[in-house]
NUMARDO-638508 format. One record per residue (C-alpha): residue number from 0; residue in one letter; y, x, z. Coordinates in steps of 0.1 Angstrom, whole numbers, plus 5000, padded with zeros to 4 digits. Each point is the difference from the previous one (the first is absolute). Example, Ala and Ser with C-alpha at 12.3 -4.5 7.8 and 13.67 -1.06 7.14 Angstrom:
<nodes>
@k->0 r->a v->4955 u->5123 w->5078
@k->1 r->s v->5034 u->5014 w->4993
</nodes>
This chain:
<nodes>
@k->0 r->x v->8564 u->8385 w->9111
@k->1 r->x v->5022 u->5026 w->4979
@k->2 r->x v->5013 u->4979 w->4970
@k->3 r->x v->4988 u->5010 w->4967
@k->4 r->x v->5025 u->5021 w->4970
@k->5 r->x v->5009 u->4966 w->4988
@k->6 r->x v->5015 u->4992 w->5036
@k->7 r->x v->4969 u->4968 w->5009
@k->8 r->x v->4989 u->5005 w->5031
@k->9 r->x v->4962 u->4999 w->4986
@k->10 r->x v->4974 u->5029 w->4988
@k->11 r->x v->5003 u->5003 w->4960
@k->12 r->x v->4967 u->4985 w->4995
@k->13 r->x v->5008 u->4969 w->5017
@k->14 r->x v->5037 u->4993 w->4983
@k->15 r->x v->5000 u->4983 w->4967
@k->16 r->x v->5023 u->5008 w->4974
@k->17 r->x v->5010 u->4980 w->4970
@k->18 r->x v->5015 u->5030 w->4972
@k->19 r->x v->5015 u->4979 w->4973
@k->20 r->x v->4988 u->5021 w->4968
@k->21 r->x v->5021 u->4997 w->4966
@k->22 r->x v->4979 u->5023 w->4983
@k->23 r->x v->5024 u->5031 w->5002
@k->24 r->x v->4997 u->5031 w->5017
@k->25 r->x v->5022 u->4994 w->5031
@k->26 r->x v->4979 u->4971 w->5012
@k->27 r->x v->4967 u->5018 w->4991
@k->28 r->x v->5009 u->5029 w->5021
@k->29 r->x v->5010 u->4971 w->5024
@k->30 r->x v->4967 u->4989 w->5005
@k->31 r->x v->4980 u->5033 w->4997
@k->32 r->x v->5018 u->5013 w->5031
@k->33 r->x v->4998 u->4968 w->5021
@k->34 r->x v->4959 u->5000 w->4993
@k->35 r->x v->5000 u->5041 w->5007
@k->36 r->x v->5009 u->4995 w->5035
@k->37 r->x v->4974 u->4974 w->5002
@k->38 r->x v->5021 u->4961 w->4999
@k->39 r->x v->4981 u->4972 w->4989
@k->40 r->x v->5023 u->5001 w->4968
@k->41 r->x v->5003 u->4967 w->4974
@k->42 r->x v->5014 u->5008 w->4968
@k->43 r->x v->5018 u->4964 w->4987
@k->44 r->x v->5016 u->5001 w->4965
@k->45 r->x v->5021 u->4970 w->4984
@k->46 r->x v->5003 u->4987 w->4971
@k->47 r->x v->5034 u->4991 w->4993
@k->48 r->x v->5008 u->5006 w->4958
@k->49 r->x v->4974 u->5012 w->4977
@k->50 r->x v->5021 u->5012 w->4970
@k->51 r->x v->4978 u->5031 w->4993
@k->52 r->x v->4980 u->4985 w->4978
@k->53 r->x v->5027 u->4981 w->4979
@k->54 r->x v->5020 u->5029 w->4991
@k->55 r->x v->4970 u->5024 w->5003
@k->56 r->x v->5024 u->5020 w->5024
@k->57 r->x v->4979 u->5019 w->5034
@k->58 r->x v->5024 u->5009 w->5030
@k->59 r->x v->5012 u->4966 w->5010
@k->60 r->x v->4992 u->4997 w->5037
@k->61 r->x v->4988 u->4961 w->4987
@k->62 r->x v->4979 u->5011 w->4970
@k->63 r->x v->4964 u->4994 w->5002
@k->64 r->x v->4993 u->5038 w->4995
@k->65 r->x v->5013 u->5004 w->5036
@k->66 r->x v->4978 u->4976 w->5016
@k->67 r->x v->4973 u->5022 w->4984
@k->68 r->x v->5011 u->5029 w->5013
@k->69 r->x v->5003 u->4986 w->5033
@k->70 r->x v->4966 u->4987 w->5000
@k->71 r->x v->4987 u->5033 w->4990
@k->72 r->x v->5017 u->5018 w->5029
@k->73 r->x v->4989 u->4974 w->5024
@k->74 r->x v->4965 u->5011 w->4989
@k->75 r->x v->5004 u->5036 w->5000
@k->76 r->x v->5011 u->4992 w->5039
@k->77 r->x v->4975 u->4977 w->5008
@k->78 r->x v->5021 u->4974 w->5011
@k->79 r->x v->4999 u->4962 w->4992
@k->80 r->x v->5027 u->4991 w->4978
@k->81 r->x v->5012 u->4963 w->4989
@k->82 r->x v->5020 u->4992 w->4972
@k->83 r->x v->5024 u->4968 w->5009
@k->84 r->x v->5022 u->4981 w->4973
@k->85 r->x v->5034 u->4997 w->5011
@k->86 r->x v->5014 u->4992 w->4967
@k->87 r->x v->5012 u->4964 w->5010
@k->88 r->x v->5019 u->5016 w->5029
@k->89 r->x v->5015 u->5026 w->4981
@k->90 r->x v->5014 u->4978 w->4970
@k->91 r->x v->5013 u->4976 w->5025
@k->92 r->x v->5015 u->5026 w->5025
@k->93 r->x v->5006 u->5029 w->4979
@k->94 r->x v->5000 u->4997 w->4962
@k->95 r->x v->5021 u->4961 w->5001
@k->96 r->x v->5022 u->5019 w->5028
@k->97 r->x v->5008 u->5032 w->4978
@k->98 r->x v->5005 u->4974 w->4969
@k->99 r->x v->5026 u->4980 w->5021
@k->100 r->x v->5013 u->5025 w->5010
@k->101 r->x v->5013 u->5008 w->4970
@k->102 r->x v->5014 u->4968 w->4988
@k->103 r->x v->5021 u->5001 w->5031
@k->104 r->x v->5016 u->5035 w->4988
@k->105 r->x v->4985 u->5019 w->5027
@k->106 r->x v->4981 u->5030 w->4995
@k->107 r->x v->4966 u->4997 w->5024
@k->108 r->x v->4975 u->5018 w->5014
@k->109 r->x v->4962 u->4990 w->4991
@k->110 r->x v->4989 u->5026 w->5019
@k->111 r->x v->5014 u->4986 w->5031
@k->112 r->x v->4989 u->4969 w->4997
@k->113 r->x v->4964 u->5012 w->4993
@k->114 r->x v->4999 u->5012 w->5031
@k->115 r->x v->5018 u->4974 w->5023
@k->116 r->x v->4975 u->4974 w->4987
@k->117 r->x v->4966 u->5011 w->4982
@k->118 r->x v->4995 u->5030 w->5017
@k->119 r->x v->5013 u->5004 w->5036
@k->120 r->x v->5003 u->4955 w->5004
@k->121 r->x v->4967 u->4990 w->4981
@k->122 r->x v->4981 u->5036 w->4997
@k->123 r->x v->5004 u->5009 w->5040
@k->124 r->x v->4988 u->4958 w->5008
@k->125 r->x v->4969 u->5007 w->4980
@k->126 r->x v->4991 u->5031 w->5020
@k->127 r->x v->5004 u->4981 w->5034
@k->128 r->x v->4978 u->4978 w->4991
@k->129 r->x v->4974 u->5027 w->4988
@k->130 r->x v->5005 u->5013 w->5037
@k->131 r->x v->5018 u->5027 w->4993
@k->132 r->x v->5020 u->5023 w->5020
@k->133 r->x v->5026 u->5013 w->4974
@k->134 r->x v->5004 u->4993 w->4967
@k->135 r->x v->5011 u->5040 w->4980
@k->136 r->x v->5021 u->5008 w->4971
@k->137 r->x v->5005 u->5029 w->4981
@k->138 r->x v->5039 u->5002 w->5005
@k->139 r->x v->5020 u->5026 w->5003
@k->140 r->x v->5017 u->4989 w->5035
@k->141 r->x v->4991 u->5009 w->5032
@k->142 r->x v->4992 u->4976 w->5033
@k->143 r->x v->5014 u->5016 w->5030
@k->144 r->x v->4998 u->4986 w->5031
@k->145 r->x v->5032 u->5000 w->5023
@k->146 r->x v->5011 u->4986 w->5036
@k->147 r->x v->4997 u->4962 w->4989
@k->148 r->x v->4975 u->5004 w->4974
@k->149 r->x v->4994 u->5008 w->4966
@k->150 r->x v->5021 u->5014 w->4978
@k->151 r->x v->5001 u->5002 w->4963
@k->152 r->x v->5017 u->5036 w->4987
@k->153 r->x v->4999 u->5012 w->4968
@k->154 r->x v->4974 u->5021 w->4984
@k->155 r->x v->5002 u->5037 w->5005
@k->156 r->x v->4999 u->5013 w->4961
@k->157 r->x v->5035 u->4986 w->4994
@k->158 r->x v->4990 u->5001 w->4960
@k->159 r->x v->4977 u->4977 w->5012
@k->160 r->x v->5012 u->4975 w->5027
@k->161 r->x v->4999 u->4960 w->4996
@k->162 r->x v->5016 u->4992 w->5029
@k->163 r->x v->5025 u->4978 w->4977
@k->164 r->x v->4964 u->4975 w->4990
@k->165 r->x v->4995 u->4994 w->5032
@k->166 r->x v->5028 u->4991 w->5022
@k->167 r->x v->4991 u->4964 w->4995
@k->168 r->x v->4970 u->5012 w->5023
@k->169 r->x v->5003 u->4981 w->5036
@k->170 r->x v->4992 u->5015 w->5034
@k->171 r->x v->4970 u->4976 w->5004
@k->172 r->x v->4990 u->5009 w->4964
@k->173 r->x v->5006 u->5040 w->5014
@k->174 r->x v->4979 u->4997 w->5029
@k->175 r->x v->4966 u->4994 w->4977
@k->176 r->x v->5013 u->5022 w->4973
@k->177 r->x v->4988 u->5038 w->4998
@k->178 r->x v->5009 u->5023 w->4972
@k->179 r->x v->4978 u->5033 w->5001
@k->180 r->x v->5020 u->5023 w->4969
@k->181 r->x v->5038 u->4995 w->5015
@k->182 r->x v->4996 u->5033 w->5014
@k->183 r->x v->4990 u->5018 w->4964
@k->184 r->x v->5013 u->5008 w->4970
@k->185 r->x v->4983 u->4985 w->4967
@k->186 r->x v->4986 u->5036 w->4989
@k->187 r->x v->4980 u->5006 w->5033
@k->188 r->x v->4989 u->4963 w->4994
@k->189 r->x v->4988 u->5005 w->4963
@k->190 r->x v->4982 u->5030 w->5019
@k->191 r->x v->4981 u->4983 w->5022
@k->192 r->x v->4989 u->4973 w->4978
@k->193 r->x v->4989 u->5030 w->4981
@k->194 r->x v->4978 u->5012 w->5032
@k->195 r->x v->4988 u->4967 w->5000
@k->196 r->x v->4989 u->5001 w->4963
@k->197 r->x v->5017 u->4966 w->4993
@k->198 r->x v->5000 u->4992 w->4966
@k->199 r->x v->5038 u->4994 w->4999
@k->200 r->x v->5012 u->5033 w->5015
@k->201 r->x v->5022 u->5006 w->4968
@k->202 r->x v->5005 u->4961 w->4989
@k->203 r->x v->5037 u->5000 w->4997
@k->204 r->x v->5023 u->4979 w->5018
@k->205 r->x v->5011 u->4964 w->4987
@k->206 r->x v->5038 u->5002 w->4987
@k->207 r->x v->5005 u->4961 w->4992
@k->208 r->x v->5004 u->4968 w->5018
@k->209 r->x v->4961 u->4990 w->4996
@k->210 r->x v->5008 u->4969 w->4984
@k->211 r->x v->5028 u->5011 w->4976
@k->212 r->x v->4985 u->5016 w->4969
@k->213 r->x v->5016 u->5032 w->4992
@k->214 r->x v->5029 u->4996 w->5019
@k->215 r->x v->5015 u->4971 w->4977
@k->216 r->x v->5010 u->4980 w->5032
@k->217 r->x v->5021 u->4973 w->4982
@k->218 r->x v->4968 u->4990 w->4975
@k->219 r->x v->4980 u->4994 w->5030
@k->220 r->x v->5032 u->4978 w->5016
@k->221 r->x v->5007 u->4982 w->4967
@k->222 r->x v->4959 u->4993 w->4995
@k->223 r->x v->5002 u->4984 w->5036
@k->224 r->x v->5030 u->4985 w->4999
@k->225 r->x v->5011 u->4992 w->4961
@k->226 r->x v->5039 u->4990 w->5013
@k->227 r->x v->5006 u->5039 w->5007
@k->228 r->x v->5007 u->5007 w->4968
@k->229 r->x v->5027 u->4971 w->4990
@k->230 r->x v->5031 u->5019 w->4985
@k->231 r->x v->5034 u->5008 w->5016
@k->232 r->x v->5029 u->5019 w->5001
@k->233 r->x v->5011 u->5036 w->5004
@k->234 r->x v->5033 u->4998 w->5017
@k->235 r->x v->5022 u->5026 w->5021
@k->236 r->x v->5017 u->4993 w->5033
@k->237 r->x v->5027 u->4979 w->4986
@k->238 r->x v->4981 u->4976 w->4982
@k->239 r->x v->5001 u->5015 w->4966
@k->240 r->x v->4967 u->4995 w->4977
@k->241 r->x v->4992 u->5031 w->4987
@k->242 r->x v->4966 u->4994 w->4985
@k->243 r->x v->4967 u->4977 w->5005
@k->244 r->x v->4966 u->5005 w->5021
@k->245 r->x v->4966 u->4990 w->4990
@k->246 r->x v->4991 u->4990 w->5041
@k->247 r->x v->5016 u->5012 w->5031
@k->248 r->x v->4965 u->5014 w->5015
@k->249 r->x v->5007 u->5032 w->4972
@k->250 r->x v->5029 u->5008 w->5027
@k->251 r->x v->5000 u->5018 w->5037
@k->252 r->x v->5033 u->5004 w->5012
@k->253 r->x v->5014 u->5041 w->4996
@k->254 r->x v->4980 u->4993 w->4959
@k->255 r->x v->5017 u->5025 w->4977
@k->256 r->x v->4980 u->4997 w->4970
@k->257 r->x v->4990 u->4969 w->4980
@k->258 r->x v->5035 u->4983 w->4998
@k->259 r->x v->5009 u->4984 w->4969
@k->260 r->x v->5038 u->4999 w->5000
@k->261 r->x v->5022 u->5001 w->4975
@k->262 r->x v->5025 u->5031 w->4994
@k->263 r->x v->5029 u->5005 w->5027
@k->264 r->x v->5033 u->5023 w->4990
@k->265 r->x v->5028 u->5014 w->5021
@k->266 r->x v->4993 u->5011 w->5038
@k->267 r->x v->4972 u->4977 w->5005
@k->268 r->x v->4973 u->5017 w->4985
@k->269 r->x v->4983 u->5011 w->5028
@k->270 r->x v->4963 u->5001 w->5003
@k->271 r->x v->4988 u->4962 w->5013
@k->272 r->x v->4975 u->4992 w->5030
@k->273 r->x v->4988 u->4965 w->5005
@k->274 r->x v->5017 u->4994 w->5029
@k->275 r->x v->4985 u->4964 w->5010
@k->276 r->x v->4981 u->4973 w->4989
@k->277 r->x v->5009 u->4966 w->4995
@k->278 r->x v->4967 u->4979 w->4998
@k->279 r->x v->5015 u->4963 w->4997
@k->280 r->x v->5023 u->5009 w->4975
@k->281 r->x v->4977 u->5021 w->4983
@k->282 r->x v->5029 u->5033 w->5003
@k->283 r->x v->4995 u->5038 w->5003
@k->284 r->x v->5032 u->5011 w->5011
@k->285 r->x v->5005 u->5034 w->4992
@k->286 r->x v->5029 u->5027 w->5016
@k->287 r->x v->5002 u->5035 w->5006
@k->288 r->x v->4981 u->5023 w->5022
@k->289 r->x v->5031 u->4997 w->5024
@k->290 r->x v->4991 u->4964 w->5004
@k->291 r->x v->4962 u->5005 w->5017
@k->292 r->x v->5011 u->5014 w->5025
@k->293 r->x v->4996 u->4983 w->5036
@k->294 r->x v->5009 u->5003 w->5035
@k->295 r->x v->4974 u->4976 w->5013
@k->296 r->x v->4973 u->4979 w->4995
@k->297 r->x v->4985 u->4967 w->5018
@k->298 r->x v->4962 u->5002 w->5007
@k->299 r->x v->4980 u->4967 w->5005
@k->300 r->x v->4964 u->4990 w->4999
@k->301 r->x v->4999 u->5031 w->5029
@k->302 r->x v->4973 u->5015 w->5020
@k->303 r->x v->5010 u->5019 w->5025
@k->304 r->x v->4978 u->5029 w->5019
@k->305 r->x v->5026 u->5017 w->5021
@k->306 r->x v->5017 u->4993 w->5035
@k->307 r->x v->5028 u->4973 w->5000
@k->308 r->x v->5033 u->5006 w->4984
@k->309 r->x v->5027 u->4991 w->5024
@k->310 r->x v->5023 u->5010 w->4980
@k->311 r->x v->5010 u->5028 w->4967
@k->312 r->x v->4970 u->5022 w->5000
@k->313 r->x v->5002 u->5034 w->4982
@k->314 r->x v->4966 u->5005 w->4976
@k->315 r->x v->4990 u->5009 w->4963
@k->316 r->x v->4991 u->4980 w->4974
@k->317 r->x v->4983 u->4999 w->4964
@k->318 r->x v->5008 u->4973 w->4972
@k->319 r->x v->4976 u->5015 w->4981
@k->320 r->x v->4962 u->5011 w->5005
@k->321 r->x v->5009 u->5039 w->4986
@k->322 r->x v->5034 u->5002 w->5012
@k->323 r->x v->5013 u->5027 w->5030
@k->324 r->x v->5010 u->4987 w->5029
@k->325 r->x v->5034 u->4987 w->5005
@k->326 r->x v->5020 u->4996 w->5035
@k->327 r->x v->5014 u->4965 w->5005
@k->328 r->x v->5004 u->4978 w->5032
@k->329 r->x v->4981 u->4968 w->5007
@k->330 r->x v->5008 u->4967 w->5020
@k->331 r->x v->4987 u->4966 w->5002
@k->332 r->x v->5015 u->4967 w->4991
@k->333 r->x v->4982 u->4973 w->5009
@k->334 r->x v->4971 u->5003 w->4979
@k->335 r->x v->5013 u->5028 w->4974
@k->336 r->x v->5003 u->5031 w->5006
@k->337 r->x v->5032 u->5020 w->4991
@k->338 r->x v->5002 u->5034 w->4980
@k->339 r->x v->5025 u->5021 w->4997
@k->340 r->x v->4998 u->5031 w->4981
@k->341 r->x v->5020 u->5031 w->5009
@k->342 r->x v->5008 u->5006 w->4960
@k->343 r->x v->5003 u->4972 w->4976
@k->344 r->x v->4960 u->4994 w->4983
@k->345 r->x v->4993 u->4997 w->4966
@k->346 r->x v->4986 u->4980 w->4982
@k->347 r->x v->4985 u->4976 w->5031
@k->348 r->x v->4988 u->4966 w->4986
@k->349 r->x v->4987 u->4971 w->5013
@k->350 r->x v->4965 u->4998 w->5009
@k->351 r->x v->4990 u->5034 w->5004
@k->352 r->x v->4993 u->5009 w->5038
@k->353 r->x v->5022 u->5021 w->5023
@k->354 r->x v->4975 u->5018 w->5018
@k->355 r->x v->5019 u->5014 w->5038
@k->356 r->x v->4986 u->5033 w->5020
@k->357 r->x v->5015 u->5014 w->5030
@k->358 r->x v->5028 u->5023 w->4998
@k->359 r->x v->4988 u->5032 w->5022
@k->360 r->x v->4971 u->5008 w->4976
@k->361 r->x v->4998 u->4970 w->4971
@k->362 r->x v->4957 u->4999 w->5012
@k->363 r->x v->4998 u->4970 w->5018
@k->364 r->x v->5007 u->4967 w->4978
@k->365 r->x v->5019 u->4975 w->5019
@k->366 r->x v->5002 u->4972 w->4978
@k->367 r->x v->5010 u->4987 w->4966
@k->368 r->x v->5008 u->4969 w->4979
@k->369 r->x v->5011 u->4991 w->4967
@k->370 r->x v->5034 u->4999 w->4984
@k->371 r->x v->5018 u->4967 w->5003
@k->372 r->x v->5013 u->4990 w->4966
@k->373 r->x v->5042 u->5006 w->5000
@k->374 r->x v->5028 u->4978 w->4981
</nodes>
């Protein structure tokens, strides 16, 4: 039997897919093409943070609007569609993680998380035991399947790839995971949800961390964990106090703006970057631009997708979700994985993932962790 576009060896009709639906236009268009060509498609949305109605803000991928509009697509397909609250999981795993996170001086990534534990741990269980065959997303990142098995590349539309969300995805997780738009750019899919007439072929696209309200990160932090905002210093590489803080989770290392120090004369009036954190002591230690730089980077907490590394392996990396591609080598200690970039990075801070691609192309994610915390 010829196996079907989403690479089962099964007729459409007879493969279920689970298509988790956040109420957005990616995910709609998600589940409109899967029950064009015929699957027995599931439309699943969680509820994780319903701030929408607090703050009378719509967009929020959490807001109660979206489950609407979810529902409502579900019905324009004529597909059954459940509605599952998650929102133990994701305080526990995702909102007290990002919190910690900063009280630890790191910068992390909720995204991430999201995805390593409601979505592709918790989600992709669910839709097992609802006898599916694959559970869909509407991500921008393309499944492509190689000589041992699937592979996760980035998306096409490079305006549009979030390959850097998902390296936390494992190959088992891979295997059941199918994502339909990695070939497309967004305005072909806004057009199709438009031949579909789905109601939310021009509902923009969610800017904010769902939970966080505007963008104002450190209330949400200091709401969920009060100590974040205890006072500290300001000082520079020496030791010098040069001004106070109001909470170290207002600070990402590479900060410009926001410090409160005092006036400097002579020579060292540069411009000042926080340069690290210092959580115990309650520090921000602040230094000039020359002082971000660095040369390498430990990785732990890793999941790895590529062949072994016997030893320095050439690749490209991100440190950050929008940056370009940078070449670096890789190698493995013990259970860390070593960076090392070919030009000093900037501003790299603890917590944030180091996404790593192969170095002929930069498609094909390999791996990834996040940034061990330095002295």
């Amino acid at each position: 039997m010829a196996r079907n576009s989403l690479d089962i060896d099964k007729p459409a009709g007879a493969t279920r897919v689970v298509v988790a639906m956040s109420g957005g236009v990616d995910s709609s268009v998600t589940a409109a093409l899967l029950k064009e060509e015929g699957y027995d498609v599931v439309g699943i949305t969680l509820q994780l943070y319903d701030h929408g109605s607090a703050i009378g803000k719509a967009g929020s991928c959490c807001a109660g609007q979206d489950i609407r509009d979810a529902r409502q697509v579900a019905e324009r397909l004529g597909i059954p569609h459940y509605v599952l609250d998650y929102e133990s999981r994701f305080r526990a795993d995702v909102m007290d993680a990002f919190a910690d996170g900063y009280l630890r001086g790191e910068t992390p990534v909720p995204c991430i998380a999201c995805n390593r534990t409601v979505k592709f741990r918790d989600l992709l269980k669910t839709a097992r035991e609802l006898g599916a065959d694959a559970l869909a997303t509407g991500h921008y990142v393309r499944r492509v399947v190689g000589e041992k098995g699937p592979e996760l590349h980035r998306g096409t539309d490079p305006a549009r790839d979030q390959s850097y969300f998902l390296f936390g995805t494992t190959a088992e997780q891979l295997d059941f995971l199918r994502f339909p738009l990695g070939h497309l750019p967004k305005r072909e899919t806004r057009a199709l949800a438009e031949r579909f007439c789905l109601a939310v072929a021009e509902k923009p696209d969610s800017q904010d961390i769902c939970f966080v309200p505007n963008g104002d990160y450190a209330s949400v932090v200091q709401k969920l964990r009060p100590e974040a905002s205890d006072p500290g210093d300001i000082v520079d590489m020496s030791g010098k106090v040069l001004g106070r803080h109001d909470g170290i989770v207002r600070f990402t290392v590479g900060q410009r703006r926001g410090l409160a120090v005092s006036e400097r004369s002579g020579t060292a009036n540069e411009p000042l970057y926080v340069v690290r954190l210092e959580p115990d002591a309650r520090r921000v230690v602040v230094g000039p631009r020359s002082a971000l730089g660095r040369s390498d980077i430990v990785l732990d907490d890793v999941n790895w997708l590529g062949s072994d590394i016997a030893g320095p392996q050439a690749v490209r990396v991100r440190v950050r979700s929008s940056q370009a591609l940078r070449p670096a080598t890789v190698s493995r200690e013990r259970d860390c994985l070593v960076v090392r970039f070919a030009e000093p990075e900037v501003g790299v801070s603890p917590g944030q993932a180091c996404v790593i691609y192969d170095a002929a192309t930069g498609d094909r994610v390999l791996g990834g962790g996040f940034i061990r915390r330095w002295s």
